[in-house]
N, C-alpha and C positions, 0 to 999 in steps of 0.2 A: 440425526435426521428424524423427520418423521412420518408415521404412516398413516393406512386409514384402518379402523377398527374392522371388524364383522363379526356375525354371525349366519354359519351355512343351516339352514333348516332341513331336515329331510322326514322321508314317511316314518325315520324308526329312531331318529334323534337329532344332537345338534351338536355342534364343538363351533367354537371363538376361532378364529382366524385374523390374520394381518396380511396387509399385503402394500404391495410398493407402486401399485397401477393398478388401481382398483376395478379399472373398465375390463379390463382386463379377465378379470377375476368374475366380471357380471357376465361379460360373453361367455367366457368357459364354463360356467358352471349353469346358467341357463338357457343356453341356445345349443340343442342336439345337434345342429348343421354348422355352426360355429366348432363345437366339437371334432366334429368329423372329419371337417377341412383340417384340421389345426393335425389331426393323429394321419390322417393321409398321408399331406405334408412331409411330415416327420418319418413317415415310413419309407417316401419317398430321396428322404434325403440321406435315410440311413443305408439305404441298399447302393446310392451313388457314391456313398463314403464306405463299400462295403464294411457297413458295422453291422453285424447280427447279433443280436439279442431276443430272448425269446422271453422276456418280459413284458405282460398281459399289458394293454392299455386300461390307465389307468381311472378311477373316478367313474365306472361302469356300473357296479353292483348294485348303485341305492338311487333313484331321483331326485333332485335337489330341487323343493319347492318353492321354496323363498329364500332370497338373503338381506340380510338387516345390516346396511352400514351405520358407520357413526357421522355425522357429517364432517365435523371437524378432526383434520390430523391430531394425533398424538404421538408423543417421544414411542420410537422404539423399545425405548426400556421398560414404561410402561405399560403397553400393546403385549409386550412378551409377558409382564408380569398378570395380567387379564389373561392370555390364553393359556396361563399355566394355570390362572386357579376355577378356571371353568370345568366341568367335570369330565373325566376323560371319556365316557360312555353317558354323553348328557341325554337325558331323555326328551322324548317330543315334546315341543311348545308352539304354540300359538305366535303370531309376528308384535303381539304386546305384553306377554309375558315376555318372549328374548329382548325388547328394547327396553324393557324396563332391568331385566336381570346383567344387559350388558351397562347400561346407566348407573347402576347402582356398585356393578365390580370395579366403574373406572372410578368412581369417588371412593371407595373404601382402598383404590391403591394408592391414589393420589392422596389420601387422609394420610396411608402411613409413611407415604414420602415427602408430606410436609410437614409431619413432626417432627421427623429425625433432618432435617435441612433446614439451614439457614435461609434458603430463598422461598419466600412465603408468596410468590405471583399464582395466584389462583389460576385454578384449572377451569375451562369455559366447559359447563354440561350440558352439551348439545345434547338435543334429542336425536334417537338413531332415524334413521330413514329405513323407508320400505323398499323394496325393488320388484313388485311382482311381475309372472309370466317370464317370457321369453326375453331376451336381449337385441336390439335389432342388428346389433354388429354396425356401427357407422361406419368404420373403413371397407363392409362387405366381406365376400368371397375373397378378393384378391389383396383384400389388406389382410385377412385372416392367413392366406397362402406366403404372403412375405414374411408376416412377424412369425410364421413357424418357423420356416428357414433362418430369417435370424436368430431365434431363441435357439435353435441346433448347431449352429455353428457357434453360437456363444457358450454354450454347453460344450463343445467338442475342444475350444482353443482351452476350456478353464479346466479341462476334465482333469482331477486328480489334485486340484488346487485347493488350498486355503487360504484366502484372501480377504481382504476388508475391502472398502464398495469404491474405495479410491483406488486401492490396485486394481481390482478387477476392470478400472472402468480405463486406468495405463495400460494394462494390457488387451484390450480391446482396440484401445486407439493405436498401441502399437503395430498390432495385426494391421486395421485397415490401412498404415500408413506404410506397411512395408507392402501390403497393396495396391497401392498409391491410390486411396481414397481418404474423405475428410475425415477424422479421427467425429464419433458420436457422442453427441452432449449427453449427458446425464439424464435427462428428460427422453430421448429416443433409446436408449442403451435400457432403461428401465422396464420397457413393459416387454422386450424378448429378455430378460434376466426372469419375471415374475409367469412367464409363459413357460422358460423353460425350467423354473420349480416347479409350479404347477402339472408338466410331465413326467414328471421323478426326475429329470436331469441333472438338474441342481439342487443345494438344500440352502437356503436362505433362512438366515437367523441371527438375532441378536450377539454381537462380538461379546459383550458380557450377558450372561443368564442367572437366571433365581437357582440356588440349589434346592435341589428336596428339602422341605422342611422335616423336620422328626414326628411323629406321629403326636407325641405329646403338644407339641406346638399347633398343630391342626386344628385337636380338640379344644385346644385352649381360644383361639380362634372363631371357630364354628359358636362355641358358649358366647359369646363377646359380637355375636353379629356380622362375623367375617372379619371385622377390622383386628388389625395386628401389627406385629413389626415389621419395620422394612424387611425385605427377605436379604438371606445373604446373598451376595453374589460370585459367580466362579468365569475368568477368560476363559472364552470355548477354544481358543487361539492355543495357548500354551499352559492350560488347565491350572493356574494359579488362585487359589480360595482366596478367602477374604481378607487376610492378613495382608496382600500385597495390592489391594484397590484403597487408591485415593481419589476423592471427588473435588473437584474445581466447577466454575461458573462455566455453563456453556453456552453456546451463542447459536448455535445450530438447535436444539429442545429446549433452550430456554429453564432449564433448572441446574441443581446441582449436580451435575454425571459424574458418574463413577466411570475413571478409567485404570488400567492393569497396567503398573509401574514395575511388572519384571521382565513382561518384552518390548517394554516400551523404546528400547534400539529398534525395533523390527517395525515401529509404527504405530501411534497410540491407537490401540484398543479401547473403543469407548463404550459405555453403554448403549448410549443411544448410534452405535454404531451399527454398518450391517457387516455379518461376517458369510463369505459365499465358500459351499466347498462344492468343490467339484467330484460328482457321483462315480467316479472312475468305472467300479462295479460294475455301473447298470449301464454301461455301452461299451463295454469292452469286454471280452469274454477274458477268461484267465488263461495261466498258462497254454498256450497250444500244444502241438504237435510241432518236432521242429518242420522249419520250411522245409520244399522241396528243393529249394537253392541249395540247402547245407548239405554240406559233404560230410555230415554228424551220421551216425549209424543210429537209428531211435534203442532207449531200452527198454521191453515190456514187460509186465510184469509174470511172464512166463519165464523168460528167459532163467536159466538155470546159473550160478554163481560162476563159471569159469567162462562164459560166453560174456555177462554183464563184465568180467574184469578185462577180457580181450576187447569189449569196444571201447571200457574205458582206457585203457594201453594207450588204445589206438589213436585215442581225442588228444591226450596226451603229449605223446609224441612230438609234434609240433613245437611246441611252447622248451622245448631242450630243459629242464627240470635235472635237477640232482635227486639222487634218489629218496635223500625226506623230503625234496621238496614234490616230488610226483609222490608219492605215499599219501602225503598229506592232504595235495590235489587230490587225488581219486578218494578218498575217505568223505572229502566235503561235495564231490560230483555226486558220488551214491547217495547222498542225504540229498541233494539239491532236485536230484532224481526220484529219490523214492516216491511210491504211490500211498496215498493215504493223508490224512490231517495227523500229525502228533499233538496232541493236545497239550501242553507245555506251561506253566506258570511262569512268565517273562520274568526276568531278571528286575527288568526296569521297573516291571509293575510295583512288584515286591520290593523293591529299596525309595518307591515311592512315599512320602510322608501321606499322611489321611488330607492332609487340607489341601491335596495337589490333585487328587483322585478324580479324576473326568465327573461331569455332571451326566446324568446316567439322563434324562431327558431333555428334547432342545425343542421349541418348537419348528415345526417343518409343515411348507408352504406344497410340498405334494398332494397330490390329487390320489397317490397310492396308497396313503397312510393316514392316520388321524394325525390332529395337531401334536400330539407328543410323541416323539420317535426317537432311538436313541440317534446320536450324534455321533460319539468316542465311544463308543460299545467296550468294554474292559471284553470281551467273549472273543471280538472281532479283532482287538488289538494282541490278545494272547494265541490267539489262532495263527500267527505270526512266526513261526518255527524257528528255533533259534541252532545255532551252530558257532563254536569257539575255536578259533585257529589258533591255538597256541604253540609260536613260534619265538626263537631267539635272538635278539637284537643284532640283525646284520642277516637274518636267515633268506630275504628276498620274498617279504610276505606279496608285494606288490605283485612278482610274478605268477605266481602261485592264486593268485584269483582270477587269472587272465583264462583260466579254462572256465572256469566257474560263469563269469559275463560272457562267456560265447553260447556255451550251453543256453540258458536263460535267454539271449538276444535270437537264437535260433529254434528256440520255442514260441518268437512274436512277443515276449515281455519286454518290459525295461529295464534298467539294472542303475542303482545309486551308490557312489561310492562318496563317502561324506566323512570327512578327516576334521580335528579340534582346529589347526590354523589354514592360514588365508594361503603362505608360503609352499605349504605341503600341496595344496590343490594346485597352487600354480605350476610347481616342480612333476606333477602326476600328469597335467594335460600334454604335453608334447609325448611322454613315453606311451599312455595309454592313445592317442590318435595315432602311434607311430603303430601300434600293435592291434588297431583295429580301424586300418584306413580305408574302409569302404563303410565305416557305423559314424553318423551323427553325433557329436560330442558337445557337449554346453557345460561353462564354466561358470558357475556360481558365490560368486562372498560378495560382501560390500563394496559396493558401486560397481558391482558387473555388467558388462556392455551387455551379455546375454542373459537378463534379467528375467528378460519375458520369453526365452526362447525353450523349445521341446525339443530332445533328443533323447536317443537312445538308451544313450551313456550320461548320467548326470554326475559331474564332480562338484561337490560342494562343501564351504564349511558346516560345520552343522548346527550354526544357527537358522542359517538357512529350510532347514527341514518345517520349520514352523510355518509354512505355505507351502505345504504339499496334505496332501488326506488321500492316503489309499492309490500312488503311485507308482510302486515300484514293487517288480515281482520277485529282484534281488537288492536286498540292502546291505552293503559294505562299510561297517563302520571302522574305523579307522582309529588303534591310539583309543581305545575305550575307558582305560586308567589314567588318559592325559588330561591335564587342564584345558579347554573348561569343560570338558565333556565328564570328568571323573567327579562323583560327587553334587551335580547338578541335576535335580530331577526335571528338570522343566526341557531339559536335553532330552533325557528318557524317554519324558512322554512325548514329546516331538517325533522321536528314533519310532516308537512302536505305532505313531497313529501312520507314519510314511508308507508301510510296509501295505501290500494286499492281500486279504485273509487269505492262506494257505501260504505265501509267500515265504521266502527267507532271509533272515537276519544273520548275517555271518558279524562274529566278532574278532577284531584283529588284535592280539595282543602280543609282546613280551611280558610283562608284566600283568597278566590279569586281576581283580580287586579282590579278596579273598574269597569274598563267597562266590566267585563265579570258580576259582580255585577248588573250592568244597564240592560245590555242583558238579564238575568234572570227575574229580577224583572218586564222588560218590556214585557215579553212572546217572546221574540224573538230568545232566546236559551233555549232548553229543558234540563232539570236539575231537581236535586230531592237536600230535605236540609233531614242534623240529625242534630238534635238542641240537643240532649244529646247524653252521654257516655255510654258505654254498661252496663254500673251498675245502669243507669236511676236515677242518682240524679242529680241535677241543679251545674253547673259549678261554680267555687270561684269569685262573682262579686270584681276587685280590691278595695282599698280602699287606697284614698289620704292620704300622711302621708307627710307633710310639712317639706321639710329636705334642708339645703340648698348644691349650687352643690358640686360631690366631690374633683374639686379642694379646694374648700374652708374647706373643711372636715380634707381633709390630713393638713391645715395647723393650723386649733385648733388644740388647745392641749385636747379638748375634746369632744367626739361624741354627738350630743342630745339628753335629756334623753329620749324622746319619742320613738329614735330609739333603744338607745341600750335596752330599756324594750320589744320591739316588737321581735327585734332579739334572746331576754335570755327566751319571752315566747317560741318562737317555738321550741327552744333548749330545752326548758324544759321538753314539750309535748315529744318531741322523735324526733323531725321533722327535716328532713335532711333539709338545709336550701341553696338554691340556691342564689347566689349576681350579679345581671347583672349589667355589668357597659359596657359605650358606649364606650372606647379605652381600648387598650390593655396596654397601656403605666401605666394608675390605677391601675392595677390588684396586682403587686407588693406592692406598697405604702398600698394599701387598707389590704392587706390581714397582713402584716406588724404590723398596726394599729389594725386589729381585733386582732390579736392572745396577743396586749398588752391587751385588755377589757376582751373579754374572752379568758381566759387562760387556763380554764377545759377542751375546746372543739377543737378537731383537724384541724387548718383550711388553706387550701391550695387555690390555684390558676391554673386557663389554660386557654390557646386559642387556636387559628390559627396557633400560633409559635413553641408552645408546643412539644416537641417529645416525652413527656410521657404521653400525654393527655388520651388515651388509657386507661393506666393502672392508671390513677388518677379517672376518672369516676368509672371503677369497682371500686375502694377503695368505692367512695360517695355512690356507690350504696351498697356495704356492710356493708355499716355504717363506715368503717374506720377514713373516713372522713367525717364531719359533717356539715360545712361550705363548702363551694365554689364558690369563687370567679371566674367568667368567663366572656363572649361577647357570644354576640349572634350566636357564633360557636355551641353554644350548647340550642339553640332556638328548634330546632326538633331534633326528633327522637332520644332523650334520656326519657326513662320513670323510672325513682325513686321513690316507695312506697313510702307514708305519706311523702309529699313534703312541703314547706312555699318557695315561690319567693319574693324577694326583690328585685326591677328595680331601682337602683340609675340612675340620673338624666335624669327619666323619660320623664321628656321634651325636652331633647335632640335632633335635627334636626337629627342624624344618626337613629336613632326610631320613625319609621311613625308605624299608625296605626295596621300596618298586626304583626309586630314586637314585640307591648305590645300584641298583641294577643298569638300569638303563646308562650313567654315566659311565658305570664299567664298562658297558657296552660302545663305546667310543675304540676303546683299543682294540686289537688283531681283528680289523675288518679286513684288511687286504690280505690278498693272496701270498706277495709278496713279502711279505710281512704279518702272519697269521697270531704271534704267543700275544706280541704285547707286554705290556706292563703295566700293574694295577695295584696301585695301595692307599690303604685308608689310612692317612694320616690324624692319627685323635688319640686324646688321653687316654680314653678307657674304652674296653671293648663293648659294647650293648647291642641290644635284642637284633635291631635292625640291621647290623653289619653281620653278626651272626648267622640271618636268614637269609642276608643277599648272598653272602656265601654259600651258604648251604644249597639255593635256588642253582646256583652254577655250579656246582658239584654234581646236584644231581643231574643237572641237561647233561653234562659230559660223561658221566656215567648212563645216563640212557642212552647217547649215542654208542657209546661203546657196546654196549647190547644189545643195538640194533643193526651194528655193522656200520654204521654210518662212516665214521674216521677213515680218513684212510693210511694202509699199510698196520703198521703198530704201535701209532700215535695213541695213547691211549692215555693222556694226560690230564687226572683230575685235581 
């Protein structure tokens, strides 16, 4: 898209500006009566939406003498790249020194974006225009009073959002249409977007921005007349540097734009695109006090340690918990509660690569700030208090956060629980609306009917997080070591911009990634463990079973006897029998091979490929099917009574540690059936089956020292 340039002049300097309704931008900044309606307005609709905020009205302190636009639009991309290299404390000018100084910076950017580009359509160098005096305001008074109101409630539906100018302008039209009015074109939608950044409401900015250049490049620049190299550029969306922008022709700015080809699922991020975040912040207050509705006992920070544990008992209660599972609870309550900022170095931050690193300035179209403000503040995103539930596969982490989102929702915040797949969010909506049916629930992944909608309770995948900024006063993340969330930083920095500063990040693991492991264990990240299952028997330690790999399997002509007696006991027992193998390419040959051995028992195959995978699972889980053969697609969040797991070639380089864990974690989930049966079938023993053992050795031995088992079960 494109904009119109400016320059705001005042008695003590000047900064560059853009803006998307330029009239806009002329009433506000030079008509004091224009003004005034516009913050009345807004005062008046914040107290009917009871919003209190006691942030100052903004664009007060200085008078704004003159503003210089440019006549003709320009790309966004370029407009951001001009009011980044304007000087951030620019000193006073004259209205022909700034039309010449803003003439001269769009040709030296245009200079270095036509060297480096194939599209050589010259750039038209209009002269700037003048604007003096006052503005008449042509819609008046009462057009001034309406576009407040709209810019406030555009502000209000987008608040906590990160979106590009095509969402924001679906979920507008959404709004009006479940209001039953006409959805607003682009052209009306515009100048209450641009009125309400100009409030602090909103921050409107370029989807792709210039990174800070390095000092040495500056000078190098400044010597040479300002002209220089293209700047890099970094997504403000999903913080991705310059390794991952490709530029194509564009037909909206007319040159070669640069767009962000990592979240490009989520929506091409263009340069000359707009990116809108919603100031959550600045019209919402933080955490509250719980309501007067809840039946929450408040905790303050007087309260003495045997009163703070009797109210949380008492919150407790309710939610029926086993006793790690309530330990656990009330460890993550008291942090969720505690008073103070812990100042924290995120996890996420730190396993960030450099070239993913937030751009530390954007420019912002507020009237409370100068043109450079930051955007992703790394301060703001680590201000984000982190907490580690480290719990063991079958322990019932789900319930166990149900205190946590009451608290949080009866303090007046919001609370986000955001899991790797689409299946797990779908599987969590019915239980958590069942467990909180008087809260607001909205279901989020791809092609979700409640796309545009605001609730309480947000379930989502977490790709999804990349359109949110600063909305959630609890974050649930879910499966932090799982695909695709494990190893992805573009997740990360999504996870930590979602979060609201003081806010909390709980992380849900079995398997946490090692160094969130070290951080724990070093006291350096707050965390609680369950070392058993809700049914409090000790976990199926696996057991070596010397088998060689299953290439070599498929090509005997007969299985070893030690496996297939291990396979015909579990069969025998009743025991649905899980078969992990490391490719999918096995699964066929394997399952082939079994149904020649045994031939009483029904035994099938799936993966990742699979399009009946679905309805093969409910078979296994009915018994149908007895066998199954699968890959670590089905490593979580599948739970089948009276279970036996078979991991062929357990030493496999595609199965580290976290991997035998969680597949172990298939057997003795039920009650009914609590030991299980668990063995790695592989030549040789290595590092990784070594440590998944040892990892469940030692849950079971914590549990036993913390009482947990029951009776004198005490099987490691």
């Amino acid at each position: 898209m494109k904009v119109t340039l400016y320059v705001i002049l005042t008695e003590r300097g000047s900064r560059a500006a853009w803006s998307i309704a330029p009239e806009v931008d002329s009433a506000f900044w030079l008509d004091a009566g224009y003004r005034e309606v516009v913050y009345s307005e807004a005062a008046r609709y914040d107290a009917g939406a009871g919003i209190h905020t006691d942030k100052p009205g903004p664009g007060l302190t200085e008078r704004v003498t003159q503003l210089v636009f440019r006549e003709q639009p320009i790309a966004l991309g370029l407009a951001v790249m001009v009011a980044e290299r304007w000087p951030a404390a620019g000193r006073p000018m004259d209205r022909e020194e700034a039309r010449e100084k803003l003439a001269r910076l769009v040709a030296l950017v245009h200079g270095a974006e036509e060297r480096a580009s194939a599209l050589r359509e010259p750039l038209p160098l209009a002269h700037a225009g003048h604007v003096p005096g006052a503005c008449g305001g042509a819609a008046g008074r009462a057009g001034a009073q309406a576009l407040a109101v709209q810019a406030c409630r555009a502000a209000a539906l987008l608040q906590g959002r990160a979106l590009l100018g095509s969402e924001a302008l679906a979920l507008l039209a959404a709004a009006d249409a479940a209001a039953g009015a006409a959805p607003p074109p682009w052209s009306a939608a515009a100048p209450a977007l641009q009125l309400a950044a100009l409030l602090g409401r909103l921050r409107l900015g370029g989807a792709l921005a210039p990174q800070p250049q390095p000092r040495l490049l500056r000078w190098r620049g400044a010597l040479r007349g300002g002209a220089g190299p293209r700047p890099l550029l970094r997504c403000q969306r999903c913080g991705s540097g310059p390794a991952r922008m490709r530029r194509t022709p564009c037909a909206a700015c007319g040159r070669m734009c640069a767009y962000c080809e990592a979240c490009l699922a989520m929506g091409r991020s263009r340069e000359c695109g707009l990116l809108i975040l919603g100031t959550s912040d600045l019209t919402r207050p933080q955490l509250a006090a719980p309501s007067s509705s809840s039946n929450q006992t408040p905790m303050r920070s007087g309260d003495n340690s045997e009163s703070v544990s009797a109210i949380i008992e008492n919150r407790l209660a309710q939610w029926n918990l086993s006793p790690a599972q309530a330990s656990a609870a009330a460890s993550a309550l008291r942090f969720l509660e505690s008073d103070g900022l812990q100042k924290q170095t995120g996890w996420w931050r730190r396993h960030l690569p450099d070239r993913f690193a937030p751009n530390r300035t954007h420019p912002n179209h507020s009237a409370a700030g100068h043109q450079r403000q930051t955007i992703h503040n790394e301060e703001d995103a680590d201000s984000c208090r982190r907490f580690l539930l480290w719990a063991v596969t079958g322990a019932g982490k789900t319930e166990m956060i149900f205190p946590l989102i009451e608290a949080c929702l009866n303090r007046g915040g919001r609370a986000l629980i955001a899991t790797p797949r689409r299946d797990v969010v779908l599987e969590l909506n019915p239980r958590i609306r069942k467990a909180f049916p008087q809260r607001s629930v909205v279901t989020l992944y791809g092609g979700s009917p409640q796309r545009w909608e605001k609730g309480e309770i947000t379930l989502a995948t977490t790709h999804q997080l990349f359109r949110f900024y600063r909305a959630f006063d609890l974050v649930v993340i879910d499966e932090v070591d799982a695909f695709p969330y494990h190893d992805d930083p573009l997740l990360h920095y999504a996870a930590g911009n979602v979060c609201t500063p003081g806010g909390v990040n709980v992380l849900l693991s079995a398997t946490p990634p090692a160094e969130l492991r070290r951080e724990a264990e070093r006291g350096r990240l707050p965390h609680a463990r369950v070392p058993v299952r809700f049914h409090r028997h000790p976990l199926p330690v696996p057991v070596l079973l010397p088998v060689p790999p299953v290439k070599r399997l498929l090509e005997q002509k007969h299985l070893p006897r030690r496996l297939t007696m291990a396979i015909r006991t579990s069969l025998g027992r009743g025991a649905q029998v899980f078969v992990f193998v490391p490719k999918i390419s096995q699964i066929g040959p394997l399952v082939q091979r079994l149904r020649e051995i045994f031939t009483d028992a029904a035994i099938d195959g799936t993966s990742s490929k699979d399009d009946e995978r679905g309805d093969k699972v409910l078979k296994f889980r009915d018994c149908t099917i007895r066998l199954l053969v699968t890959t670590t697609i089905l490593e979580r969040g599948v739970t089948v009574p009276k279970s036996d797991v078979f991991i062929f070639d357990a030493d496999s380089k595609l199965f580290d540690d976290a991997s035998l864990v969680q597949m172990s974690g298939r057997a003795g989930r039920s009650s009914d059936d609590p030991a299980g049966n668990v063995y790695f079938c592989a030549a040789v023993r290595n590092r990784a089956q070594q440590s998944a053992i040892r990892q469940i050795r030692g849950m079971n031995k914590r549990a036993g020292r913390c009482g947990y088992l029951v009776g004198n079960n005490r099987r490691v």
